[in-house]
TORPAFI-247715 format. One record per residue (C-alpha): x, y negated, z. Coordinates in steps of 0.2 Angstrom, whole numbers, plus 5000, padded with zeros to 4 digits. Each point is the difference from the previous one (the first is absolute). Example, Ala and Ser with C-alpha at 12.3 -4.5 7.8 and 13.67 -1.06 7.14 Angstrom:
BEGIN
+------+------+------+
!    X !    Y !    Z !
+------+------+------+
! 5062 ! 5022 ! 5039 !
! 5006 ! 4983 ! 4997 !
+------+------+------+
This chain:
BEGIN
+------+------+------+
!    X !    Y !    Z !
+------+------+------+
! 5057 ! 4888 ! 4960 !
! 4994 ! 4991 ! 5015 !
! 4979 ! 5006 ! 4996 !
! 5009 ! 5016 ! 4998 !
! 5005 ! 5004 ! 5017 !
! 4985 ! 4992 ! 5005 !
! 4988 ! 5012 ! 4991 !
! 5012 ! 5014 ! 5007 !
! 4995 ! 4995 ! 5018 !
! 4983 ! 4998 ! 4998 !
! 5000 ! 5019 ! 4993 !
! 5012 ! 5004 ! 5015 !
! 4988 ! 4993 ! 5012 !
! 4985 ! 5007 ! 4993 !
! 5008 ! 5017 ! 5000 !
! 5005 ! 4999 ! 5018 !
! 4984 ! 4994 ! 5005 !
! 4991 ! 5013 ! 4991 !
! 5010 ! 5013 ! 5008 !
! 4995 ! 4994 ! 5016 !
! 4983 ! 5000 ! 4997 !
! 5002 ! 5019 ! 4995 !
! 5006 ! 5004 ! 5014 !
! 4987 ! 4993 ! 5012 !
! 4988 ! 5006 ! 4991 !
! 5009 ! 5019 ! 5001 !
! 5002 ! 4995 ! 5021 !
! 4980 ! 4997 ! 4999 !
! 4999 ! 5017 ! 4992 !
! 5010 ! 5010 ! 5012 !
! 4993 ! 4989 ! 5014 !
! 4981 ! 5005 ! 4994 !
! 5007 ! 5017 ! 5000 !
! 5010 ! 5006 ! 5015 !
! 4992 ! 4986 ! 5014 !
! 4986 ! 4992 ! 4995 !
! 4987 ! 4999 ! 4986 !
! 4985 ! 4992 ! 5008 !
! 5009 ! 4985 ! 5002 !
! 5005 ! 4999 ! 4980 !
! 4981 ! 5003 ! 4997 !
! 4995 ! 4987 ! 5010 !
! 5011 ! 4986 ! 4991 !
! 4994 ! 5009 ! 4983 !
! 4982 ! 5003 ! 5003 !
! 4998 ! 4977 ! 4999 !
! 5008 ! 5000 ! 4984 !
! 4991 ! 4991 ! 4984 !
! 5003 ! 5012 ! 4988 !
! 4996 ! 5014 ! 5006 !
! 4996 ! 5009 ! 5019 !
! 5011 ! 5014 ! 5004 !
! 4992 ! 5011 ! 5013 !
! 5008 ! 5017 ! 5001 !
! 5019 ! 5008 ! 5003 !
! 5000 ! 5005 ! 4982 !
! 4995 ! 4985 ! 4991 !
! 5013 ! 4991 ! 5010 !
! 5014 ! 5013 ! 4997 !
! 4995 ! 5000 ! 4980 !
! 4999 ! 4981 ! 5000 !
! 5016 ! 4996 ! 5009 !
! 5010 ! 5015 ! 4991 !
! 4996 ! 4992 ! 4983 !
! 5001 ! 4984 ! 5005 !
! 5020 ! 5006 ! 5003 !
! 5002 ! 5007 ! 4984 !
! 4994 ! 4988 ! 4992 !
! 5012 ! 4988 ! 5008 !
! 5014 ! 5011 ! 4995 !
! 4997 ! 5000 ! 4982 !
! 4999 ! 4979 ! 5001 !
! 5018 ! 5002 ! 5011 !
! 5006 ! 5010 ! 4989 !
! 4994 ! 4987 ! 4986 !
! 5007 ! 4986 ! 5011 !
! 5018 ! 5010 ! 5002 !
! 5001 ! 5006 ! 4980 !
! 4996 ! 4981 ! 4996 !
! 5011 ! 4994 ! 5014 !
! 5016 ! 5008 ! 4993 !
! 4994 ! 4995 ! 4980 !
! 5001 ! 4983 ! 5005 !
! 5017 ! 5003 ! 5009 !
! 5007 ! 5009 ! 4982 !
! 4992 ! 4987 ! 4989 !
! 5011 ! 4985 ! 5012 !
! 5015 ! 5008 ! 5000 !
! 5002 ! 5015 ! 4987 !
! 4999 ! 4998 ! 4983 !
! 4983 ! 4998 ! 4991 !
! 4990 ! 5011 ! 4990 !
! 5006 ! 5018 ! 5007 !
! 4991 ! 5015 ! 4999 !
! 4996 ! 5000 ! 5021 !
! 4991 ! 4981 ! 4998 !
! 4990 ! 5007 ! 4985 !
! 4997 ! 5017 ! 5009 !
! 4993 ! 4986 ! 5017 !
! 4991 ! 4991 ! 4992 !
! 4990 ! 5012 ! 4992 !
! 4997 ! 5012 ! 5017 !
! 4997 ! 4984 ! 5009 !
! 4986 ! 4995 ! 4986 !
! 4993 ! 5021 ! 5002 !
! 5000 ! 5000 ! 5018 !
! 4993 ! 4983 ! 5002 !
! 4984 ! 5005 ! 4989 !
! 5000 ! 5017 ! 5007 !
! 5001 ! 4994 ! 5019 !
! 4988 ! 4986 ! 4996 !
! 4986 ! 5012 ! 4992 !
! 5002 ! 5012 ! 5014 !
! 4997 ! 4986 ! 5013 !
! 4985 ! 4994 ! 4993 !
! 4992 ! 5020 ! 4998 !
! 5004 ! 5002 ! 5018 !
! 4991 ! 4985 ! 5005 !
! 4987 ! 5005 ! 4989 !
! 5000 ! 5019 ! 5008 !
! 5004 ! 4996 ! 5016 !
! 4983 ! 4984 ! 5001 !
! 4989 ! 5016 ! 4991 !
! 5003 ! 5010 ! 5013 !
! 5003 ! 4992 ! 5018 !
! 4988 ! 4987 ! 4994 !
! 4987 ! 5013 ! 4992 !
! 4998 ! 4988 ! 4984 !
! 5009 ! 4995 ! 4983 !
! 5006 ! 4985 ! 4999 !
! 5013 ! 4996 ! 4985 !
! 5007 ! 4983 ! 5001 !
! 5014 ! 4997 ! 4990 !
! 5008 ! 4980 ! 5004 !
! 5006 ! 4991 ! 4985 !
! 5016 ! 4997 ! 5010 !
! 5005 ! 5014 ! 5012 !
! 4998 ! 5012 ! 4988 !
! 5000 ! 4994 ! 4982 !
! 5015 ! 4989 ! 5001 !
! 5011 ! 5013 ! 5008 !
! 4994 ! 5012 ! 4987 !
! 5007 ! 4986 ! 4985 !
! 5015 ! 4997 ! 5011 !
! 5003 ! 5019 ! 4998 !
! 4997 ! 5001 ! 4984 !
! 5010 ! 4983 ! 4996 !
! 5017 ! 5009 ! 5008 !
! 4995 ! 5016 ! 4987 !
! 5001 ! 4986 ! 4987 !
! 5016 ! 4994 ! 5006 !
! 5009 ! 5017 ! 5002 !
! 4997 ! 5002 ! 4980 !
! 5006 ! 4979 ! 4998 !
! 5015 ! 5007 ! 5008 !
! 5003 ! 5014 ! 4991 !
! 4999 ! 4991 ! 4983 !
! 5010 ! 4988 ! 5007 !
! 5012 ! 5014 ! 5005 !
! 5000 ! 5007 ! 4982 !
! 5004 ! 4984 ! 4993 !
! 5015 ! 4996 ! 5012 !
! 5006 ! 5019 ! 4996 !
! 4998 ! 4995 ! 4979 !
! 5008 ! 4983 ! 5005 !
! 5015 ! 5007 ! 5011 !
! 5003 ! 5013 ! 4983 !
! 5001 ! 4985 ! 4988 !
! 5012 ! 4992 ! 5009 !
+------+------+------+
């Protein structure tokens, strides 16, 4: 029970920590907004990836860039609470089947939007395609995605067989 509570923290912490993040990067929005943009420019305009250089790339890029965290908080809360019900409520409910599965959908979904963004967002700002996919950003994400889909259905055998079990008894 001990790894348990352990795993529930370190889902805890990376929540909170996520939340954090979304929220400076909403204060960098509203700050690019209503005081200041040329300033936000000039720390985006050295970037590797890709050089923003005008008020509406920057406004696109930091407005995705927070919806895009709050899919993965909302991935991060949804998991955050399935690890709290699988601890302490019973196993193989309907709402841990339900979570694992939307977990696996949004991670795939929120992990192939990422990578078209980046994909968009280097064709135009940059004014070339570039399509680089890395083995593990993106691949293994994608299987751990998929892998929590597989394990929604695991469970709800699993929950058909306790229900059968619970009958015969």
């Amino acid at each position: 029970m001990r790894s348990s509570e352990w795993t529930k923290n370190i889902f805890s912490v990376t929540y909170y920590l996520l939340v954090i993040g979304w929220i400076l990067l909403l204060g960098i929005l509203l700050y690019a907004i209503f005081i200041n943009s040329d300033e936000i420019l000039e720390v985006m305009g050295d970037a590797e990836e890709f050089q923003i250089k005008s008020e509406n790339a920057l406004y696109t890029c930091l407005t995705y860039g927070l919806l895009s965290g709050a899919l993965w908080i909302y991935i991060l809360y949804v998991f955050k609470n399935l690890i709290q019900n699988l601890i302490y409520g019973p196993l193989f409910t309907k709402l841990q089947i339900a979570s694992f599965n939307l977990i696996g959908q949004l991670i795939i979904f929120t992990s192939i939007l990422d990578a078209l963004s980046i994909v968009i967002v280097k064709a135009i700002l940059n004014s070339r395609l570039e399509i680089e996919f890395d083995l593990f950003d993106f691949w293994f994400v994608i299987a751990i995605g998929t892998f929590l889909i597989f394990l929604s259905q695991i469970f709800n055998k699993a929950r058909m067989l306790k229900q059968e079990n619970d009958l015969t008894v």
